[in-house]
C-alpha positions as CSV (number, residue, x, y, z in Angstrom):
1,X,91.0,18.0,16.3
2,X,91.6,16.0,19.7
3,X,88.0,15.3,21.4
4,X,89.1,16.6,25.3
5,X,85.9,14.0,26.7
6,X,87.6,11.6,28.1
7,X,87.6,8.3,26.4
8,X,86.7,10.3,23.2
9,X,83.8,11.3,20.8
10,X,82.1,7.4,21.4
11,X,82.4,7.6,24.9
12,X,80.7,10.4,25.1
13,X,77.8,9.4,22.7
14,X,77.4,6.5,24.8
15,X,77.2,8.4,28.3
16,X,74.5,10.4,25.9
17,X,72.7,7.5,25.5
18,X,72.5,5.7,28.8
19,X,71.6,8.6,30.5
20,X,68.6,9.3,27.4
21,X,68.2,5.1,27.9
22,X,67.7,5.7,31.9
23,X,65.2,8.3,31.1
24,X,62.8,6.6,29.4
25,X,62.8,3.8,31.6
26,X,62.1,5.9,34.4
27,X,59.1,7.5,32.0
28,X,58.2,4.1,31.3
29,X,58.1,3.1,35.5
30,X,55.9,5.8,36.7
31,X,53.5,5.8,33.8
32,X,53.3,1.4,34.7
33,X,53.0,2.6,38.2
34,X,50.2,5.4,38.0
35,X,48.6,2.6,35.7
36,X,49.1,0.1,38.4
37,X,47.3,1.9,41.0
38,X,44.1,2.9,38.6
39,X,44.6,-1.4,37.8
40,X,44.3,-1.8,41.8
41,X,40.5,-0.1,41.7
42,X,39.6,-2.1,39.0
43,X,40.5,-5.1,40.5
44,X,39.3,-4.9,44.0
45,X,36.3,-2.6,43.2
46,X,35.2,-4.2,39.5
47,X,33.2,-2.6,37.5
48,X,32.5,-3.5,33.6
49,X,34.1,0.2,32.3
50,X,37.8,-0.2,33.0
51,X,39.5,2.8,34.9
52,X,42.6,1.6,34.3
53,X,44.6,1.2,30.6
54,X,46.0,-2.3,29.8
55,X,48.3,-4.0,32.1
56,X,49.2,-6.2,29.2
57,X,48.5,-6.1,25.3
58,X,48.4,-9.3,23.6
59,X,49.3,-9.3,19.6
60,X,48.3,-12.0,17.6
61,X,51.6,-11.1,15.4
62,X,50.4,-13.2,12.1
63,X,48.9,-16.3,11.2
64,X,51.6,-17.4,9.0
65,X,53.4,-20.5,9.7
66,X,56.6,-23.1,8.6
67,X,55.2,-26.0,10.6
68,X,51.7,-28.1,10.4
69,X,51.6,-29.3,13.9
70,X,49.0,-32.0,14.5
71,X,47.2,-31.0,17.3
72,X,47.0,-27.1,16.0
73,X,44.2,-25.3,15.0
74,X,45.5,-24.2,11.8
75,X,44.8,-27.5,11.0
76,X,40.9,-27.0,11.4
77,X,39.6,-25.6,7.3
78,X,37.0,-23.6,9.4
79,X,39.9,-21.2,10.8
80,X,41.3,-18.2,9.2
81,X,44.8,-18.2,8.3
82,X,47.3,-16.7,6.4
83,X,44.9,-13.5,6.2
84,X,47.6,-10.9,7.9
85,X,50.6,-9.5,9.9
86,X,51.6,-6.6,12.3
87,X,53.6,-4.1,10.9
88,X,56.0,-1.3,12.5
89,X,53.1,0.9,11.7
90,X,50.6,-0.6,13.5
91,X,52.6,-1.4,16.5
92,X,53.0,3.3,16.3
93,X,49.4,3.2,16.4
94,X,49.6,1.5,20.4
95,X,52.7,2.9,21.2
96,X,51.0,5.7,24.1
97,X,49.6,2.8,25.7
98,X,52.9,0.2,25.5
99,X,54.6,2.6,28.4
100,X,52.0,1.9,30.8
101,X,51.6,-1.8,30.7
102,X,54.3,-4.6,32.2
103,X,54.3,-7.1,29.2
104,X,53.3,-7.3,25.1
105,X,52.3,-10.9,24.6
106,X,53.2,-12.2,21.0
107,X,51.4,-15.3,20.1
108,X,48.9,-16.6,17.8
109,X,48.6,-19.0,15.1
110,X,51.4,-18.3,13.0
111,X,55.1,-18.2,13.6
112,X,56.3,-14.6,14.9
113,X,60.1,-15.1,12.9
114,X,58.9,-15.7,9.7
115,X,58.5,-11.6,9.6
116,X,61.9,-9.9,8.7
117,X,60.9,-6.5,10.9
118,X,60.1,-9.0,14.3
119,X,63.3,-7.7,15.7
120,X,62.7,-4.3,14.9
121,X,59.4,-4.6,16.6
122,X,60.8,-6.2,19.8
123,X,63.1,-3.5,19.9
124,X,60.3,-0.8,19.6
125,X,58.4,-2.5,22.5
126,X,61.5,-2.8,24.7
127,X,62.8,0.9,24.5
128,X,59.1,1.7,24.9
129,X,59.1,-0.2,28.6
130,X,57.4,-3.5,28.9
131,X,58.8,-6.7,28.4
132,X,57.5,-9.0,25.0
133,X,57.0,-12.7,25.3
134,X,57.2,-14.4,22.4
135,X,55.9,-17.7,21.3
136,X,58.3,-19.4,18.5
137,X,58.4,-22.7,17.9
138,X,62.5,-22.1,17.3
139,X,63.4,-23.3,14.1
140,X,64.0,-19.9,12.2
141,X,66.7,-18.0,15.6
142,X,69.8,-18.1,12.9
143,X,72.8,-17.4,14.8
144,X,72.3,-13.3,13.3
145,X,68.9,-13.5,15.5
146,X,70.1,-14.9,18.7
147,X,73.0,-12.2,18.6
148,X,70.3,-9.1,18.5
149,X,68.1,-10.9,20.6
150,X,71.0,-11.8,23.3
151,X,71.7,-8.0,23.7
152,X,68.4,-6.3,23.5
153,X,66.6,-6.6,26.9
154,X,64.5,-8.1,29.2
155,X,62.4,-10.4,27.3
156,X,60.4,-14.5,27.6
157,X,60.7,-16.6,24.6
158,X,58.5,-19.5,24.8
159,X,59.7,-22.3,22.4
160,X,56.7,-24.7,21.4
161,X,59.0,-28.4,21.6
162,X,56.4,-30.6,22.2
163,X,58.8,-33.9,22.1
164,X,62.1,-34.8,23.7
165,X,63.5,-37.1,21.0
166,X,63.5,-36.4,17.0
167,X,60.7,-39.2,16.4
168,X,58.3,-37.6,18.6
169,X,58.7,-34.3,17.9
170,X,58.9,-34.2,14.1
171,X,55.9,-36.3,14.3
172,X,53.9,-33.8,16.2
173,X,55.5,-30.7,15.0
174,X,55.5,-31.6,11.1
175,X,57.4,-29.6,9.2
176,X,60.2,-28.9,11.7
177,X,63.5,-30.0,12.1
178,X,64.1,-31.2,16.1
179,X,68.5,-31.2,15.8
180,X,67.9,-27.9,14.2
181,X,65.7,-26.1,16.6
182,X,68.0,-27.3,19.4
183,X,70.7,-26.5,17.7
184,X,69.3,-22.7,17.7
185,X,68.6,-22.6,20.8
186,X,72.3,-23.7,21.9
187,X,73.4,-21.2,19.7
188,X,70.8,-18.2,21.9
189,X,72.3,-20.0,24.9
190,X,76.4,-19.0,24.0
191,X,74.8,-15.9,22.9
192,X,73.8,-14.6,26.2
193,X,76.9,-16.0,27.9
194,X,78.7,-13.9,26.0
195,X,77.0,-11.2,26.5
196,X,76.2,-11.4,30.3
197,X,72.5,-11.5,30.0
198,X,69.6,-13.4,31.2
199,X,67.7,-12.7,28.3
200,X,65.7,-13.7,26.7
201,X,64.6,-16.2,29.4
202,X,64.1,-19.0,27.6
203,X,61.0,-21.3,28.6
204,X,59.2,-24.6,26.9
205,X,56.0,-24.8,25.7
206,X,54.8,-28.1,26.1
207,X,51.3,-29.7,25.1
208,X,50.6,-32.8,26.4
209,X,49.4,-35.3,23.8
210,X,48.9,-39.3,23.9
211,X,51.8,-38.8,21.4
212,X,54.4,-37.4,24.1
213,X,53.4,-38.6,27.4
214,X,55.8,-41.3,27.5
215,X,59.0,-38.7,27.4
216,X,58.2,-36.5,30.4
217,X,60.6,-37.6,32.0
218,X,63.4,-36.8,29.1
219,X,62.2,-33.0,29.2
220,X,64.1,-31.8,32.3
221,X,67.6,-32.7,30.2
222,X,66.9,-31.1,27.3
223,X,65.8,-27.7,29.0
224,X,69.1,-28.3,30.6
225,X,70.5,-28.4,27.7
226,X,69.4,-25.6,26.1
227,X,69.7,-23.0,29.1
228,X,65.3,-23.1,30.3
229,X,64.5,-23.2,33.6
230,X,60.7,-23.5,33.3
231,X,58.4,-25.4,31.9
232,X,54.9,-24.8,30.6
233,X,52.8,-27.8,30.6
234,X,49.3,-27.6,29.3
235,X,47.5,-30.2,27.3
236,X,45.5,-29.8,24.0
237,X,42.7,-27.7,24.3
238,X,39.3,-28.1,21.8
239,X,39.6,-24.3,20.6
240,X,39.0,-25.2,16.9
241,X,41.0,-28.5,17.3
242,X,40.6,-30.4,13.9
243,X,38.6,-33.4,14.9
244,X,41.4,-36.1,13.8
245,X,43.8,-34.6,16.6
246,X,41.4,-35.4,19.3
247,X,42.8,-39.1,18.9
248,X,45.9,-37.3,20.7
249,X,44.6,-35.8,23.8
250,X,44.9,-36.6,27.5
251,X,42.3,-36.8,30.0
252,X,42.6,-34.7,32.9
253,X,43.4,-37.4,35.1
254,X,46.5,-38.4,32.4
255,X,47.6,-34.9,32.4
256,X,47.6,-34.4,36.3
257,X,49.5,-37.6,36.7
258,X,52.1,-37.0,33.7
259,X,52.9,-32.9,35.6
260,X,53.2,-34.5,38.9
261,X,56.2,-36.5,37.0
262,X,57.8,-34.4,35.1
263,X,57.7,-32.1,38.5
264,X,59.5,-35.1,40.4
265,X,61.9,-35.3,37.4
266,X,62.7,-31.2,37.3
267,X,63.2,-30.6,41.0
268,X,66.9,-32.1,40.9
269,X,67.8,-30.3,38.6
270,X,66.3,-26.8,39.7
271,X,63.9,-26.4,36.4
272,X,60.1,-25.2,37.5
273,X,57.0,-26.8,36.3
274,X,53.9,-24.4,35.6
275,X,50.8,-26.7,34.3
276,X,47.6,-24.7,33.2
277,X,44.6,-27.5,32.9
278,X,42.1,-25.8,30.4
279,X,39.4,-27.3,32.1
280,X,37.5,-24.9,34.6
281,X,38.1,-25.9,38.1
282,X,34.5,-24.4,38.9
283,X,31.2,-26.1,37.6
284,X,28.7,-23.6,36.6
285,X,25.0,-24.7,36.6
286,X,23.6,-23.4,33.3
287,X,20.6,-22.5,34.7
288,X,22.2,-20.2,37.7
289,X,20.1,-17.6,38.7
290,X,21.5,-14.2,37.8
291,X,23.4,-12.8,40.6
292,X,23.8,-15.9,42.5
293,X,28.2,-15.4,42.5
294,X,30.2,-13.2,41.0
295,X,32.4,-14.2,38.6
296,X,36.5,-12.9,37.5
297,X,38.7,-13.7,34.6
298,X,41.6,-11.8,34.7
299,X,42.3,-11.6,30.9
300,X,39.4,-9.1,30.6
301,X,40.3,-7.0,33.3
302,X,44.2,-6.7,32.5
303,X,44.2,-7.8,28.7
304,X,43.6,-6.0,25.7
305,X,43.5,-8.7,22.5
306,X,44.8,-7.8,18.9
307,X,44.5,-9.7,15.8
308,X,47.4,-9.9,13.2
309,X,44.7,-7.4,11.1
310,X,44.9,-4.7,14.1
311,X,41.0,-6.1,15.3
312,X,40.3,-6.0,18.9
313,X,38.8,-8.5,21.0
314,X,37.3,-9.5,24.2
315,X,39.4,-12.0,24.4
316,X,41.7,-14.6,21.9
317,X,39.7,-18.4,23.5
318,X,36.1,-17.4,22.8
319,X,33.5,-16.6,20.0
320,X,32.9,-12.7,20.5
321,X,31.9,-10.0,18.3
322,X,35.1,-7.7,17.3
323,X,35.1,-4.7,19.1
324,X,37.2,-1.8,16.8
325,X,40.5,-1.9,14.7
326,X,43.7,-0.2,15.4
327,X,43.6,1.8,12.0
328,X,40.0,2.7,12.6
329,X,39.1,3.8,16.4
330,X,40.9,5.0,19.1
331,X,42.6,3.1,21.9
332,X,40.1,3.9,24.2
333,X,37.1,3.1,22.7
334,X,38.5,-0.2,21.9
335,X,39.1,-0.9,25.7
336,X,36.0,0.4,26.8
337,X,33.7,-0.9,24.1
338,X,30.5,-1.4,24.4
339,X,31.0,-5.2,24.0
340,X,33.9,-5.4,26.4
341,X,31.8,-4.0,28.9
342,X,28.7,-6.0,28.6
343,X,30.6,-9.3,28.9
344,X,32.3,-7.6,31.9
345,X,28.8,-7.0,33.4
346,X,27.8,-10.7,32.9
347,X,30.7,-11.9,34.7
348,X,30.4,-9.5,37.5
349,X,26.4,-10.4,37.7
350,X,26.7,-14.6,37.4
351,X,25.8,-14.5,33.7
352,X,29.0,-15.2,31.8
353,X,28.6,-16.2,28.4
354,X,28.1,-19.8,27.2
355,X,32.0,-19.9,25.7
356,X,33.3,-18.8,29.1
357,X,31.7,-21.4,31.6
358,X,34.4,-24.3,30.4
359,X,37.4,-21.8,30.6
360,X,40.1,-22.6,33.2
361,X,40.7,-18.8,33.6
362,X,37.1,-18.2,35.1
363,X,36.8,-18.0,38.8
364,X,34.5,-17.2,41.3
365,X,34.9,-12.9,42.5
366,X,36.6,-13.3,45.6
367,X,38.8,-9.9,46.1
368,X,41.9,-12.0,48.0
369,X,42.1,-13.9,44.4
370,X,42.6,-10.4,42.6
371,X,44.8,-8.9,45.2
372,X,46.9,-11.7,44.4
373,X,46.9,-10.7,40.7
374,X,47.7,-7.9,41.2
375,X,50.7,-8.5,43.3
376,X,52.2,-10.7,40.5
377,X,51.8,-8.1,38.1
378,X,53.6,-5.5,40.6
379,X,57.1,-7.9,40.5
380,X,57.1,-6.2,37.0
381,X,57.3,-2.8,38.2
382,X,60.1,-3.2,41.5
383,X,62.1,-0.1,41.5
384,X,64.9,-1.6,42.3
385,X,64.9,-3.3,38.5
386,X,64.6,-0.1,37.4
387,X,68.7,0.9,35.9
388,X,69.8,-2.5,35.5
């Protein structure tokens, strides 16, 4: 029997499916942008019980890794490791709140590609709405990878390099193999050229270390080379550093003057420098009277953090009490918690706790600073992106 559709019996499956594609993205955009207004409140009117659901989740995927860099935590006894990892399952149990938030952070301290179901789970999160960014350090994207990866949609990876010449890096990144992880990336590079695609946008991780310092001005070449147009600059932060890596750190001074060079070196050729110092930029007197300023962060007001066992938390760079589990309470409770809330309250009173006065990401309240948080987030949710 002749199929009378024109262009035949696949043609018209695939009309099928970009129209059931466009759909859910549409889905996907108003739920973001009901979300986005309830996220507006929240932000310019704060209070410690959220209105709004997640503008962002953050996974901690697993704590499984390939590599033993020098200046990671994994490297600290005193850290859990190798204890779990997310499944398909547990990523269902999210799934009502993935449409309404703009990105799916997935980080932590293992390697995301070790799992065999990562691309599977990318996928999920994709055809769901928001956008994952994954932190890799690059040396398991096998050609097979950087094929699915090229053609599944809009998507960061953010490769952990850490060292522009094979001696530097294999001596920070132990374990991995530098022609090999450029080599990948190449390879995710002709991918997406053949494919017509932007993504995944690839962008470099890089922690400054006494180690690396020297070949800032090397990086702009090799994110040439591999198809990045941004850089991430941060130095080592003392999050459960193993002491015998603290030999390797910057000062703050070092670090400012190595970003300013690297910046100098990028412009040329087009590539943008983004450097986080994890030093707070605002002293806070211990012994500050309660309500004597108002303080933000924006990870508790637009985050919600998940362990690679499904455990929520306040937040990923602090010492706070777990707040549910995925398997065991609802989404809800998790975000509202009782414990999310009171550290909430302490911020918005002048109190934060002792583990959040040193964090770069804590600011004085001042409501122009979350307007403009909020307008960054809103580039995620421009209609006119909408059917591309």
């Amino acid at each position: 029997m002749i199929d009378p559709a024109p262009g035949g019996k696949k043609a018209r499956l695939a009309r099928v499916d970009g129209r059931a594609m466009r759909r859910s993205r549409l889905y996907s955009y108003v739920r973001r942008a009901a979300n986005t207004l309830l996220a507006c409140a929240d932000y310019l009117f704060p209070q410690a019980r959220m209105r709004s659901r997640p503008l962002a989740i953050h996974i901690e995927y697993n704590d499984y890794c390939n590599a033993r860099c020098i200046q990671c935590a994994r490297e600290n006894p005193d850290i859990p490791r190798n204890t779990g990892q997310w499944t398909l399952d547990m990523l269902e149990r999210i799934s009502p709140w993935l449409p309404s938030a703009g990105y799916v952070g997935i980080a932590g301290l293992g390697e995301p590609f070790i799992s065999e179901t990562l691309l599977d789970f990318l996928e999920r999160i994709v055809q769901a709405g928001p956008a994952p960014s994954v932190i890799t350090n690059g040396t398991l994207i096998t050609p097979e990878k950087a094929e699915r990866l090229a053609g599944m949609g809009p998507m960061l990876l953010n490769v952990s390099i850490d060292g522009a010449t094979r001696e530097t890096f294999e001596k920070i990144r132990v374990g991995a193999d530098f022609d090999k992880v450029i080599e990948n990336l190449i390879g995710l590079r002709a991918a997406k050229e053949r494919k017509k695609t932007p993504f995944p946008i690839v962008e470099i991780n890089w922690c400054l270390l006494q180690d690396n310092v020297q070949e800032m001005e090397l990086l702009p070449a090799l994110a040439e080379r591999i198809g990045s147009q941004i850089i991430n600059l941060q130095p080592a932060h003392d999050f459960g550093l193993p002491k015998a890596a603290q030999i390797h750190w910057v000062s703050d001074s070092e670090a400012e003057a190595a970003a300013q060079r690297l910046r100098q070196a990028a412009q040329p050729k087009g590539i943008r420098v983004v450097y986080t110092p994890l030093n707070s930029q605002w002293p806070i007197d211990d012994q500050a009277p309660e309500g004597k300023a108002r303080c933000f962060c924006p990870n508790l007001w637009r985050f919600l953090h998940l362990d690679p066992r499904g455990n929520a938390r306040v937040c990923c760079m602090g010492d706070f009490e777990l707040t549910g589990n995925i398997l065991e309470n609802s989404l809800d409770d998790m975000w509202r918690a009782r414990g999310m809330a009171a550290v909430r309250q302490a911020l918005l009173r002048g109190d934060p706790p002792p583990c959040c006065r040193r964090c770069y990401l804590l600011r004085p309240y001042e409501r122009r600073q979350a307007a403009s948080h909020l307008k960054q987030y809103l580039e995620t949710i421009r209609l006119g992106a909408l059917f591309q």
